[in-house]
Residue, then its C-alpha position, 0 to 999 in steps of 0.5 A: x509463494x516464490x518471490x525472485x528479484x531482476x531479470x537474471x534471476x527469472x527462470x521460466x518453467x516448464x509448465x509455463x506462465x499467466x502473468x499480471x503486470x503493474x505497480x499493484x501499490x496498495x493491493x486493493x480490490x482493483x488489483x485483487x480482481x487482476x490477480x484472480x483473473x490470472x490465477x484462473x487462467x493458471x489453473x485453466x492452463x496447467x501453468x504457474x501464475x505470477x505476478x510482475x511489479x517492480x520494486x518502486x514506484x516507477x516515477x521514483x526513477x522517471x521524475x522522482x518529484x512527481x512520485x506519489x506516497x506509497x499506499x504500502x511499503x515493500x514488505x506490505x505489499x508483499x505480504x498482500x501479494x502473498x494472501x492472494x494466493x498467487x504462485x510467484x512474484x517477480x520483481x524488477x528493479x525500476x533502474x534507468x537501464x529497465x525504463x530504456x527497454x523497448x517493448x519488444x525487448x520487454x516482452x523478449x527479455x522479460x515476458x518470453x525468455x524469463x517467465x515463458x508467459x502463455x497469457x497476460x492479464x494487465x489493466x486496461x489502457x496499461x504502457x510498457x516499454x521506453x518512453x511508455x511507447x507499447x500500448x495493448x495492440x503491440x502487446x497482443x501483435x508481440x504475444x501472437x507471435x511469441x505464444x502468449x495471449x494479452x487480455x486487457x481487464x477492466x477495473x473494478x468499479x466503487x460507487x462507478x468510479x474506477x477503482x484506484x492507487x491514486x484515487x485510494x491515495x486521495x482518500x487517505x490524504x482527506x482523512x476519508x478512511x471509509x472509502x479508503x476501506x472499500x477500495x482496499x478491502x481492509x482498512x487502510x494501514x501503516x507498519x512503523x518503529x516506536x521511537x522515543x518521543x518528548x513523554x508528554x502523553x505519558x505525564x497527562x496519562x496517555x502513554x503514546x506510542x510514537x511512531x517512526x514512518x517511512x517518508x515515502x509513505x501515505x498517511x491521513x490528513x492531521x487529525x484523531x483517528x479511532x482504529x487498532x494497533x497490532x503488538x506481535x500478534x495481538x491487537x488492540x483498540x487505538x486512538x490515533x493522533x496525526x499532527x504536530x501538537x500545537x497546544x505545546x507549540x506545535x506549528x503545522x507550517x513547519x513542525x514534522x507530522x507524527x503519528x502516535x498511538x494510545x493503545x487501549x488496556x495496553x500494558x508494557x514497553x514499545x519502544x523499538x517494537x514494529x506496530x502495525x496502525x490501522x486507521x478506521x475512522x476519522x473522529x476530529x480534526x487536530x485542535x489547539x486547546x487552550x489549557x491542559x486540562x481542555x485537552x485531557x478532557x478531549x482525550x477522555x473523550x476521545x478513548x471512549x468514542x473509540x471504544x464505542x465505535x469500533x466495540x459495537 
């Protein structure tokens, strides 16, 4: 896959493009039904199929406090991007500069000069341009007479609802990792650094891995997860705890969210390793146990709720 960053470096090719456009955050079936669609076309075409996103959430640069979590960072996506087999990514920086194109100049610019498109495929209802002034209709007047063709491609459905980043996002926030997997296709997932943490698990025979997140990202309400963790390329069965420990004193009103993981027939050192933490499913809310002992017991369980579940 060629990946190419900002409109200077976008050189269109001979053979021509079929393009998709969007934010493609999480890459879930949605998206990956947009991507077949142009890959299809490509190969109909004899032309290079290309996906165009952009390197942020839009709202990051438009109003930075209405920017949703991410569903996957940078480099996730475009490991994502990658798996679906699509020819080229393009991505543009989402400046100010880029949000003040016109829909003509978008399409001029971007569309026809940089990446000599002879078909577009974006979701419908999509907006382009300043001020989110180009709708369908521009779309297809522009490529009528700029050589392209625009189709608008309904989203896939789950359970008649549309599938979604935003609707994604509200599954993970509530903790609901089952309908987060449908929607993605996989199970939902973050990539983090094991940082150092106060060695508490350790000491109640639960070594943790505490995991450093990017803040831009989404991750499940507070709570214990059974899921796997990924160290190099091997993977383990997890249990996961999302919270603030609050029978060490912990308070949820001010305490920073961490995710720590207990990795199962793991042995060895994490620290300042990259683990990948998929979360399956959710066992129980985060609980302030009033003894020690109590929250050990919990713990046993815990592991071995995990390993039944997800070892079945």
């Amino acid at each position: 896959m060629r990946t190419t960053v900002g409109i200077e470096a976008l050189e269109a090719p001979g053979e021509g493009t079929a393009v998709t456009i969007g934010t493609f955050d999480g890459v879930h079936l949605g998206h990956r039904a947009l991507i077949a669609r142009t890959i299809s076309e490509a190969e109909q075409l004899g032309a290079r199929s290309v996906v165009l996103t952009w390197d942020r959430h839009p709202l990051m640069t438009l109003r930075p406090e209405a920017a949703p979590r991410l569903l996957s960072a940078p480099h996730r996506k475009l490991e994502l991007l990658e798996a679906t087999g699509i020819d080229q990514v393009a991505i543009l920086p989402f400046t100010e500069e880029l949000s003040h194109l016109s829909p003509e100049d978008f399409v001029g610019r971007v569309l026809v000069a940089g990446l000599g498109a002879r078909a577009v495929f974006v979701g419908e209802g999509w907006r382009f341009g300043h001020q989110r002034a180009g709708d369908m209709e521009l779309l297809q007047k522009l490529g009528s007479v700029n050589g392209f063709e625009a189709t608008p491609v309904d989203l896939a459905n789950e359970d008649g609802d549309a599938v979604s980043s935003s609707r994604i996002r509200e599954a993970v926030a509530a903790g609901h990792l089952n309908v987060a997997r449908r929607l993605l296709g996989r199970p939902f997932d973050i990539d983090g650094v094991v940082v150092g943490g106060d060695k508490r698990g350790a000491e109640l025979g639960f070594p943790t891995a505490n995991i450093e997140c990017d803040p831009h990202l989404a991750y499940p309400t507070r709570g214990v997860y059974a899921g796997r963790a990924r160290v190099g390329d091997s993977w383990f069965l997890a249990a996961i705890n999302v919270g603030v420990n609050p029978t060490f004193g912990g308070d949820p009103e001010v305490t920073p969210v961490r995710v720590e993981a207990f990795l199962l027939d793991f042995e060895g050192d994490l620290y300042e390793q990259t683990l990948r933490v998929e979360f399956h499913q959710r066992l129980r809310d985060e609980m302030r146990f009033s003894s020690v002992d109590d929250l050990v017991a919990q713990m046993h369980r815990d592991v071995a709720t995990t390993r039944e579940m997800l070892q079945s």
